[in-house]
N, C-alpha and C positions, 0 to 999 in steps of 0.2 A: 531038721530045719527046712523050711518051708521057703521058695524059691518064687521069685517074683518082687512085684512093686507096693511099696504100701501107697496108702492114700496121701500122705505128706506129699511123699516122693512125685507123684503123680498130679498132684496140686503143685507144687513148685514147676513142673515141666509146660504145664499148660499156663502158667502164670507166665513162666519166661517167652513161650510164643508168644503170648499175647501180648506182651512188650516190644518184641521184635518187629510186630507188625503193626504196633502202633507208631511205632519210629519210623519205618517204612514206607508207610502206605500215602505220607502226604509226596514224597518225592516222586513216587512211581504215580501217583496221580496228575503233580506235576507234571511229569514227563509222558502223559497219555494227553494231554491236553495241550502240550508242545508240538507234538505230532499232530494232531489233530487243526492245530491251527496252520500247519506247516502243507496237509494234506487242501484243508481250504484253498489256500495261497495258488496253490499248484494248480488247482481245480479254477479259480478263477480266470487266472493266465491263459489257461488250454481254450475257455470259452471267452475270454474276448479277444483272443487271435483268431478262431472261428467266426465271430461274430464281423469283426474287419473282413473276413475272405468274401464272408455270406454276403456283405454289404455292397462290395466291389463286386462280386460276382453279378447281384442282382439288381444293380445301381436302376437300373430305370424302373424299380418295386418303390424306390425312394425319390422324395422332395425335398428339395432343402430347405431349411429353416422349421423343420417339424420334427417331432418323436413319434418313433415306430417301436412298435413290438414284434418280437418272435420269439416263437416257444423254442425252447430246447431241442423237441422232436420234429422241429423243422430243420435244426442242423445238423441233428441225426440222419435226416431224410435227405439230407444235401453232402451228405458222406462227411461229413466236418470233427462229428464227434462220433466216439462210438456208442452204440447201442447202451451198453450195460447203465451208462450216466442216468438213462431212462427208470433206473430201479429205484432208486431215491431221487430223483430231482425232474420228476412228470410231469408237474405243474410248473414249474418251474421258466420264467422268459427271460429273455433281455431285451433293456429300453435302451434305444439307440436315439441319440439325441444331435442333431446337426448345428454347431456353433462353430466360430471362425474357422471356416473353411474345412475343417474336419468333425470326424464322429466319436461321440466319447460313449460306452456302453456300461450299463449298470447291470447287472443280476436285480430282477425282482422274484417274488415268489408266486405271481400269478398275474395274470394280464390276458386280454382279448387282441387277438391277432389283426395285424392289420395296420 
């Protein structure tokens, strides 16, 4: 007698992963894009607390009642962020906007300094 899987056998196994993973794969996708919004969030917070220090820091770079720009690698260069943010987000600025009496900061994806 001859030892081993037949092709039935063999066909049912791969049939049953492949159910497995169809059941799976939307929750764990969920759950990559949960994180990922969550990693966002965090990353937002880090650069407009930077972006307040930057501002206070270099208050007399600013006018009020006007929007200004700065690159990311200028808050890098100002010790604010670290380095690595530069890997994915190089072009990357924020628009700082002066209304009642204080500054409110957006993330845009590119903009001229100044």
């Amino acid at each position: 007698m001859k030892k081993g899987f037949t092709l039935v056998e063999l066909l049912a196994v791969i049939a049953l992963v492949a159910l497995l993973i169809g059941f799976a794969m939307p929750a764990i996708l969920e759950r990559i894009n949960s994180e990922r919004g969550k990693l966002d969030d965090a990353l937002n917070s880090t650069v407009m607390a930077a972006s307040s220090i930057y501002v206070r820091r270099n208050s007399s770079k600013f006018s009020d009642e006007q929007e200004h720009y700065f690159k990311f690698k200028t808050l890098v260069e100002d010790d604010l962020l670290d380095e690595s943010i530069l890997t994915n987000y190089n072009n990357y600025c924020v628009k700082a906007t002066y209304a009642n009496e204080q500054y409110s900061f957006e993330v845009v994806t590119s903009c001229v300094e100044g």
